[in-house]
Structures are given as C-alpha cells and as structure tokens.
C-alpha positions as CSV (number, residue, x, y, z in Angstrom):
1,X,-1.6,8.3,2.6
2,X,-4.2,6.4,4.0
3,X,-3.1,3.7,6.9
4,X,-5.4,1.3,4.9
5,X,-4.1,1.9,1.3
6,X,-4.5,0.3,-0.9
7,X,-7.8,-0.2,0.5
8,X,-10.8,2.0,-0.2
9,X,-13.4,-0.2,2.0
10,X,-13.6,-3.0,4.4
11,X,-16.4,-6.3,3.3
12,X,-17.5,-7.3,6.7
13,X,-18.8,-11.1,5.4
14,X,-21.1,-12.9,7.4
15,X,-23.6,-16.2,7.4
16,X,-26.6,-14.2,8.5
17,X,-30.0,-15.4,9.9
18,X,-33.7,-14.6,10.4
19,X,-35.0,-11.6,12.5
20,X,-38.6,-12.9,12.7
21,X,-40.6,-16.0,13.0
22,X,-41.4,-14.7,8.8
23,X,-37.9,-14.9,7.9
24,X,-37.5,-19.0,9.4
25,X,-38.6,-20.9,6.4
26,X,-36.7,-18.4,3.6
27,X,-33.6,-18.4,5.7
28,X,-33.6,-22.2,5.6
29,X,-34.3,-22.4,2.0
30,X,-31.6,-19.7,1.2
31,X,-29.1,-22.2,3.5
32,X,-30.1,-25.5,2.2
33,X,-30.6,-24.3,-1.4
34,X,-29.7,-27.0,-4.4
35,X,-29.9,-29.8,-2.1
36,X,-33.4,-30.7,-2.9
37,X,-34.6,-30.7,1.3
38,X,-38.6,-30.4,1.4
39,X,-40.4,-27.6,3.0
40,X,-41.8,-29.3,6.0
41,X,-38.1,-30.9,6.9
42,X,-37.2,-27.5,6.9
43,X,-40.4,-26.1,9.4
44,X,-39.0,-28.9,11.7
45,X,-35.4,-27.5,11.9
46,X,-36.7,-24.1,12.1
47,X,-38.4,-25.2,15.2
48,X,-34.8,-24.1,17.5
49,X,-35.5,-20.8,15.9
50,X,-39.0,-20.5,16.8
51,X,-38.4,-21.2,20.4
52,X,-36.4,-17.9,20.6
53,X,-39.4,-15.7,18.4
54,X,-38.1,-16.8,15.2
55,X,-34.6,-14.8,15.4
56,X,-31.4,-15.3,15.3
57,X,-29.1,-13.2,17.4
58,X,-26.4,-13.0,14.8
59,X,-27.3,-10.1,13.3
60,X,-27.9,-7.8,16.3
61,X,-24.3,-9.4,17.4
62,X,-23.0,-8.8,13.6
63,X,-24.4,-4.7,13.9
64,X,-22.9,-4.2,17.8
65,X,-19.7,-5.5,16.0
66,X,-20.0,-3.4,12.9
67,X,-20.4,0.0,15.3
68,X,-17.6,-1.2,17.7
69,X,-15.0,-1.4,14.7
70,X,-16.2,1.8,13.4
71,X,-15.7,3.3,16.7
72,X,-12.2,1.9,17.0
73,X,-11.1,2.6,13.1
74,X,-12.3,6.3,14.1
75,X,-9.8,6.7,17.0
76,X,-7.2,4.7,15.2
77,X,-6.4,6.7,12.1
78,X,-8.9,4.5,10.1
79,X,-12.0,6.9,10.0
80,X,-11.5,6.9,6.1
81,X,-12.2,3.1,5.8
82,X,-15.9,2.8,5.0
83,X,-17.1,-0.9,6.5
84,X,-19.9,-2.6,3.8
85,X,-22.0,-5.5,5.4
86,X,-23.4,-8.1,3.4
87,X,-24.7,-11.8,4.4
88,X,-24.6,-15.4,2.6
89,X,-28.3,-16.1,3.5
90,X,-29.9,-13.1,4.6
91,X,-30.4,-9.4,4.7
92,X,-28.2,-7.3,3.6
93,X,-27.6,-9.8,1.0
94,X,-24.2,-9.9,-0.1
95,X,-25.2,-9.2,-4.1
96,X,-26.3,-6.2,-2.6
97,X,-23.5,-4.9,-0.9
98,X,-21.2,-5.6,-4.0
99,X,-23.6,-3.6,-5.6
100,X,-23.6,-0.7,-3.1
101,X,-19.7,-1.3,-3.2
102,X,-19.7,-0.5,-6.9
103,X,-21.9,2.2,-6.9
104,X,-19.9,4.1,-4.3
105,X,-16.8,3.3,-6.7
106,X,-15.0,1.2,-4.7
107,X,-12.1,0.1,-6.1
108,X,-10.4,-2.6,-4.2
109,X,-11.9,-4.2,-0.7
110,X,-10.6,-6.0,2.2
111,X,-12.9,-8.8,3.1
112,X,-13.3,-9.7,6.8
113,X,-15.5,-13.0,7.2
114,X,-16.8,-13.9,10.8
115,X,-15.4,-17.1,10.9
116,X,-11.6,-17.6,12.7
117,X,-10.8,-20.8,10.8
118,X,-10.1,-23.0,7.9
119,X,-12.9,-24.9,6.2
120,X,-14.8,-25.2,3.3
121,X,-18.2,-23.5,5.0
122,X,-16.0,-21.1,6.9
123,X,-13.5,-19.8,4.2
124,X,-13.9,-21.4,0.9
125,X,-17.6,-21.4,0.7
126,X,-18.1,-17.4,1.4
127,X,-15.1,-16.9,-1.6
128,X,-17.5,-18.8,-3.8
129,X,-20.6,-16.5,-2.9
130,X,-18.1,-13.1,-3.3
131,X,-17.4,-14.5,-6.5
132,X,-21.2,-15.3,-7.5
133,X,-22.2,-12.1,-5.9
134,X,-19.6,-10.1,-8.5
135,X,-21.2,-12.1,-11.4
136,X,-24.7,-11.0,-10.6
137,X,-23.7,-7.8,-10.5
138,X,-21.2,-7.3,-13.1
139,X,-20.6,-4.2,-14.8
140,X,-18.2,-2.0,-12.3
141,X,-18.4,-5.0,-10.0
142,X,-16.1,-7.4,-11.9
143,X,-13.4,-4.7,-12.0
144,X,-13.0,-4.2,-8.1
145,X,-10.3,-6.3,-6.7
146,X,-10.6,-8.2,-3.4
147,X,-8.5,-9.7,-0.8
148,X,-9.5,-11.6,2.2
149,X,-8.0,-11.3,5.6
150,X,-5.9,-14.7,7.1
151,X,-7.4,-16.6,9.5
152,X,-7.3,-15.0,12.5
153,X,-7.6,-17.9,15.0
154,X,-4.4,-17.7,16.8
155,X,-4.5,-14.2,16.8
156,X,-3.8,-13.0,20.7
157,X,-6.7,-10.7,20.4
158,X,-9.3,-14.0,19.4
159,X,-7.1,-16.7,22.3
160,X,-7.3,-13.6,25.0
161,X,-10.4,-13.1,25.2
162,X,-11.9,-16.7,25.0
163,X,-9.1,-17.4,28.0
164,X,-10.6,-14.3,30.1
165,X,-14.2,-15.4,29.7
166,X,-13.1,-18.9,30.5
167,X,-11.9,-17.6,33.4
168,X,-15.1,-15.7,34.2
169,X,-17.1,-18.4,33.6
170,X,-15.1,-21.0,36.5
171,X,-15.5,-18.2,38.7
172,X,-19.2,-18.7,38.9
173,X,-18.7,-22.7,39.8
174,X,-18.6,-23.8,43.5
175,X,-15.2,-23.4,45.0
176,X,-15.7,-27.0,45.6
177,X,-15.9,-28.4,42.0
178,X,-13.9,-25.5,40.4
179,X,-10.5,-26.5,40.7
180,X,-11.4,-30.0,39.2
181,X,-13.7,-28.9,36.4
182,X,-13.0,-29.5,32.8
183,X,-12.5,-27.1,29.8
184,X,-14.8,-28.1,27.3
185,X,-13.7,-26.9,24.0
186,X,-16.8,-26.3,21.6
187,X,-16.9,-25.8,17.8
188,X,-19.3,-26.6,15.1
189,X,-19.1,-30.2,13.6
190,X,-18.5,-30.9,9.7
191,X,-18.2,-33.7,7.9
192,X,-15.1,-36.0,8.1
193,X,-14.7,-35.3,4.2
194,X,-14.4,-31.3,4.9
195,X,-12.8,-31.4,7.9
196,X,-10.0,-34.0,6.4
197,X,-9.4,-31.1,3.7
198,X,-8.3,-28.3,5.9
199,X,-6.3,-27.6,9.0
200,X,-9.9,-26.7,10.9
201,X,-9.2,-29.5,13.7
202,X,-5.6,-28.5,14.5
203,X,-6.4,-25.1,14.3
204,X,-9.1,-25.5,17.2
205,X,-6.6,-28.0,19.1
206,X,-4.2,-25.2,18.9
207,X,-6.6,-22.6,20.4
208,X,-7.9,-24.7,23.3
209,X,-4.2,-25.5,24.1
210,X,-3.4,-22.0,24.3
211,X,-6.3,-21.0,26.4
212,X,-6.4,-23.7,29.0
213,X,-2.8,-23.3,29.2
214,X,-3.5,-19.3,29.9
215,X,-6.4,-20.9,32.3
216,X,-3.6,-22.7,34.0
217,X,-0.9,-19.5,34.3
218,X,-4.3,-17.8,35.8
219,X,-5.5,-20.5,38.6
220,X,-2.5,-22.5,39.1
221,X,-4.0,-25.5,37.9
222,X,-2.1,-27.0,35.9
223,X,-3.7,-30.3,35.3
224,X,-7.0,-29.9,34.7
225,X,-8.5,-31.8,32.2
226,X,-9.7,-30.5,28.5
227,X,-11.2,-31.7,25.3
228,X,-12.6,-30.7,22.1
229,X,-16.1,-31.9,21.6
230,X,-18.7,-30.2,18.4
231,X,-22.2,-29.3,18.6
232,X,-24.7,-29.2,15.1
233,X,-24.5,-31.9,13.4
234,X,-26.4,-32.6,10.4
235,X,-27.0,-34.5,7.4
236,X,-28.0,-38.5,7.3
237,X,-27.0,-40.8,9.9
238,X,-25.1,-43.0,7.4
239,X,-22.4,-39.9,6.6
240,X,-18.9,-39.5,9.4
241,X,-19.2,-35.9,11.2
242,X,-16.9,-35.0,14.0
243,X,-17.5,-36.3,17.2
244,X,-17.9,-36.6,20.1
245,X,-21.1,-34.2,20.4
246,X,-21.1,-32.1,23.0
247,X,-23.9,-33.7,25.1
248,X,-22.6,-37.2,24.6
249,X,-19.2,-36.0,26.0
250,X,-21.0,-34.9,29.3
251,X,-22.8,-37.9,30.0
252,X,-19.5,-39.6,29.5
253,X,-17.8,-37.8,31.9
254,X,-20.5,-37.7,34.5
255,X,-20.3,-41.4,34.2
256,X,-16.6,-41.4,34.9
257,X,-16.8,-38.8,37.8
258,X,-16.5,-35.5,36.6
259,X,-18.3,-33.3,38.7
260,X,-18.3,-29.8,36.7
261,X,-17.1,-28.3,33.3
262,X,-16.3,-25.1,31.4
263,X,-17.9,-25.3,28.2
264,X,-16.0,-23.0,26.0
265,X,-17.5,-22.0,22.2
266,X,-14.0,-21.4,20.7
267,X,-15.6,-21.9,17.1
268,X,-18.1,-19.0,17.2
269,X,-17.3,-15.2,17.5
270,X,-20.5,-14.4,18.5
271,X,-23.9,-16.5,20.3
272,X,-24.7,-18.0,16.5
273,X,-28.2,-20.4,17.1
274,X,-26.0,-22.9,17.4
275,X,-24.7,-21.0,21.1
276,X,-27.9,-20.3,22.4
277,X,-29.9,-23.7,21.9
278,X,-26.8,-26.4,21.4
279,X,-24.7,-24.9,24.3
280,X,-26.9,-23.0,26.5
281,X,-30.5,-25.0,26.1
282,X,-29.7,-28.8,25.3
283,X,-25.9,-29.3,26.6
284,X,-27.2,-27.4,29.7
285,X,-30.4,-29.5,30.0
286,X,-28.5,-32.2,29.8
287,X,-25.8,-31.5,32.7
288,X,-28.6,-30.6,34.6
289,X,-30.0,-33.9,34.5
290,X,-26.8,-35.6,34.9
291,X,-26.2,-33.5,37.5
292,X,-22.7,-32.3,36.4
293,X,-22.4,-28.9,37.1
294,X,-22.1,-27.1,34.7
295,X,-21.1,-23.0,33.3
296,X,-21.1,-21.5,29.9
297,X,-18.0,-19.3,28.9
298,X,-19.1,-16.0,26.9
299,X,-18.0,-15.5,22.9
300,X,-15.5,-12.9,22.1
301,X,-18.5,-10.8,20.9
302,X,-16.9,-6.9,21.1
303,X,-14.6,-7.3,23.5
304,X,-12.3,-4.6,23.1
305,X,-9.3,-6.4,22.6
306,X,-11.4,-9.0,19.7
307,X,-12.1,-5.1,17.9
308,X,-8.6,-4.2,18.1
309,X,-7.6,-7.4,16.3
310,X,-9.5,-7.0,13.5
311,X,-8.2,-3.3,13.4
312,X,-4.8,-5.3,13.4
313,X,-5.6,-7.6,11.3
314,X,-6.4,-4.5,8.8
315,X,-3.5,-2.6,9.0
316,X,-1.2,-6.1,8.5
317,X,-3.2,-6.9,5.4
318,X,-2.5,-3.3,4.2
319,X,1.4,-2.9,5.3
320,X,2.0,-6.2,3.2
321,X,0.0,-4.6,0.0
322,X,1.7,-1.5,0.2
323,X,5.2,-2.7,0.0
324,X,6.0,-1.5,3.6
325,X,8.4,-3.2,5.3
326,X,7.3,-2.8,9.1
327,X,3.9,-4.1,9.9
328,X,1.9,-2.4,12.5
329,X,0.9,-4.6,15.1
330,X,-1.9,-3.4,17.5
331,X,-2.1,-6.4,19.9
332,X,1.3,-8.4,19.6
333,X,3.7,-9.3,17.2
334,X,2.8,-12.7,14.7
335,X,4.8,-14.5,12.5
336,X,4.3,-14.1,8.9
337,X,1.6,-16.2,7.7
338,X,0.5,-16.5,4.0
339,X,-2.8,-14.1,3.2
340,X,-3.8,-15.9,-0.1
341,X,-5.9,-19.3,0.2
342,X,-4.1,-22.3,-1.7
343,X,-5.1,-23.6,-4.7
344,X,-7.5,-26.8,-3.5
345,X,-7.9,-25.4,0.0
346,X,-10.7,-26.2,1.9
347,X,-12.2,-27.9,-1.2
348,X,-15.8,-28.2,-2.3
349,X,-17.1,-31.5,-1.8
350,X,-19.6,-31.1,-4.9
351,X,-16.7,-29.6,-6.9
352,X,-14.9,-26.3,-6.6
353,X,-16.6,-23.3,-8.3
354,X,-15.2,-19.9,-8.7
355,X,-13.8,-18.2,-6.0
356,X,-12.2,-15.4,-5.1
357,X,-9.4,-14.2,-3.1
358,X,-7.6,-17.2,-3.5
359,X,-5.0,-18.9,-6.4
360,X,-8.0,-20.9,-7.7
C-alpha cells in the first residue's frame, strides 16, 4: 500500500502572480475582482511590479519548490504521489488543475496551500476557490474528495529554518551593533475584522517567540529585543489594519536608539512582491536613511528541512486517514492538532460561500 493512501495526488495551492509586464493589469483584475476598483487604480499598484519587469517571483519560487518536493517524495517512498499546481489568480489556474485532476481520475487529493497560517485570505479564501473551481468543472470533478493539510506554522521544519536564516542574516551586521540588534518579525497586514476572526496574530507571536528564543540558545543573547510589525497594507484610510507597519516601526526605534535590526519575513514561505519591494526596497530605503543598520533574513524557500516538512506533513495527513495508529514523523514529533477547519473559521467578511475541506 501506498505511504500516501488514501491519497492518489497532492493539490499544491497557491496565490500566483504575473510573469511579465503583459500579465500586471489581468493579475490585478483577477485579485481585486467584484470589488468594483478602476483600471488606472490598478496601473498605479501595478507600478511595484513594473519596477522588477513586471514579474512576480512567486512562481519561479512556487516551481523550484514543486521540483524540490518531487525530488524528496522520490527518495522517500512517495514517488507514486503525483503533485498538481494550480493558482488563485494566475497560470495554472486552479479550474484548470481540478480539471487535469479529473481527467487523470483522481479520486481523492491532499491540498497543500503556501500559506502557514490561519486567516480568511490564507485558508478560508483558497477553500472557497477549490470549491468554485469544482463547480466550474463539474462532471468527475464534483465526485473527488479533498482534504487540506493543517496549518503548518509551528511545524519545526517552518520555525528551523526561519531561526537559521535569522541567524545568517546577524552574521552579516557589524560586530558592533549585532549583539544589540532587534528581531523584527514581518507578516502581511489584514484588516482588524479578519484578523479578530482567526488565531493568525497568536500564531505569528508564537513563531517569533520560538525563533528569537532559538536566536538566543544560538548567540547567548538572551535579551535582545523583538517585535511583530506587518508590511501591505491596503484598502481606505478610514478601515483598522494591523499595525505598526514595518517602516513606521524603524523610524521609531531609530528615534529611541536602536542602532540595527533583523528583519525577519515569518509570514511568507517564499520572496512574494510583498518581500522584495516592502522589505527589501522601502523598509531598506528607509533604514538607510535613518541610518539604522539594517539586514534582511532569507524565506524558508527549499530549504531542505521546509521540503521535508511538507513530506511530513503528508505522510501525518495520510497515517490519520488510513486508520493507522503511529504517525510518521520526518522532522519531530507534534501534538495532535485538528486537520478539519471549524465551522465559521476564518470567516468571510462579505459572507461565507462554499468551501471545502472544512465543516461548513
């Protein structure tokens, strides 16, 4: 039997982007869609990806992933698990895949989504596009079954390699500022309304505690100061969003005396846009002219020990369908946590719709 029975495929979900300065303007529109934003609004946001040639590296990062996983299931006993790609707002569109997914009579799927927490546009929002994706299809389509992996963000192979690359990136600070620099916890702002109706906030709290306290058992420093600022913000003034932003939260501590930091992109598995320009163009302009000194920890990316996660990840989701009683674990043992969303979790502030893998 198959280490991934009941599974005959693995989903691999993602948000997607544009691969040319062609692709801007439809990607928006695909993103934006129903909410009524005008054209040229949208050719002034696109401008961030038209300063790097109109592309987004999330795809490139999405295939490197893809391959790595492949490469692992193949020495892991997992060769026989097929992995499907499919995007919310780009190519390979996710109506697509299901498609290819039915074609190739797939029966039931295991749905990995690039996204490590809980929230309505990291969990609940790519169920509801599954679900639309199975109604456009129909036919064979509405007969497959599919189940979508936990959120992974405590998950030793997601906290490891954020702490290593943490580590990597205060090694590149001057020995005079390093032992005093701050951890600066980055994550992608929502508003107050989603963010109030899931655990995303205490779920990133719980990950920068763990890595700056793996930052500490590394250097020895054991007070260093942290925080947990968010980068992206959009939407009108007049609506709450997380703060601080990341930029305001370096003037403020240049003005108090800090003198370097660690920025730290815990929210993003891979350099999204929102890496690249937020983090590594405006929140490094802006140390710069501060002059707070200033280093940008990597994304987990493919590191090796991120791959084998998912791989664990996989073969827990499958142990617990297939009535076993001992669940592989690749990286290190986890308490049991529940692998079906909540009826009302991570709600839909314009109503819930559909969705599945979940009791709603």
């Amino acid at each position: 039997m198959s280490l991934a029975s009941p599974y005959d495929a693995l989903l691999f979900l993602s948000f997607g982007g544009p691969e040319g300065p062609d692709d801007v303007v439809p990607f928006l529109e695909n993103v934006t869609r129903g909410r009524g934003i005008p054209r040229e609004r949208l050719v002034e946001v696109g401008a961030h990806y038209f300063e790097f040639g109109g592309v987004s590296p999330i795809n490139v990062q999405c295939r490197a992933l893809i391959a790595a996983l492949e490469q692992d299931f193949a020495a892991h006993g997992l060769a026989d698990l097929p992995i499907y790609w499919g995007n919310r707002n780009w190519e390979p569109y996710l109506a697509d895949t299901v498609a290819r997914l039915a074609a190739d009579g797939v029966r039931r799927v295991l749905v990995f989504v690039t996204s490590a927490y809980s929230s309505y546009s990291g969990c609940r929002q790519y169920r509801e596009d599954l679900a639309a994706a199975v109604r456009t299809v129909g036919g064979a389509a509405e007969g497959m079954l599919f189940d979508k992996i936990r959120a992974y963000y405590d998950h030793p192979g997601f906290v490891g390699p954020n702490t290593e690359a943490a580590l990597r990136a205060l090694d590149t600070l001057d020995p005079a500022v390093r032992d005093g620099a701050e951890l600066v916890f980055v994550t992608h702002s929502l508003p107050l309304s989603l963010a109030e109706a899931s655990d995303y906030v205490a779920q990133h709290e719980k990950v920068a505690r763990l890595v700056a306290e793996g930052v500490a058992e590394a250097t020895g420093v054991v007070d260093r100061p942290r925080a947990l600022v968010y980068c992206s913000r959009s939407g009108p003034p007049t609506q709450p969003w997380l703060e601080p932003d990341v930029s305001d939260h370096l003037r403020e501590r240049r003005t108090a005396g800090a003198q370097a930091v660690v920025v730290i992109p815990i929210g993003f598995v891979s350099d999204h846009m929102e890496v690249i320009y937020d983090l590594d163009t405006e929140a490094a302009r802006t140390a710069a002219k501060v002059g707070l000194a200033f280093a940008r920890a990597a994304t987990v990316g493919v590191d090796p020990a991120f791959v084998a996660a998912i791989r664990d990840l996989v073969l827990e989701r499958a142990a617990r369908e297939s009535g076993e009683l001992v669940v592989p674990m690749v990286v290190g043992a986890l308490p049991p946590k529940p692998d079906v969303c909540a009826a009302g979790c991570c709600s839909n502030p314009r109503g819930n719709k559909p969705a599945l893998c979940g009791r709603d």
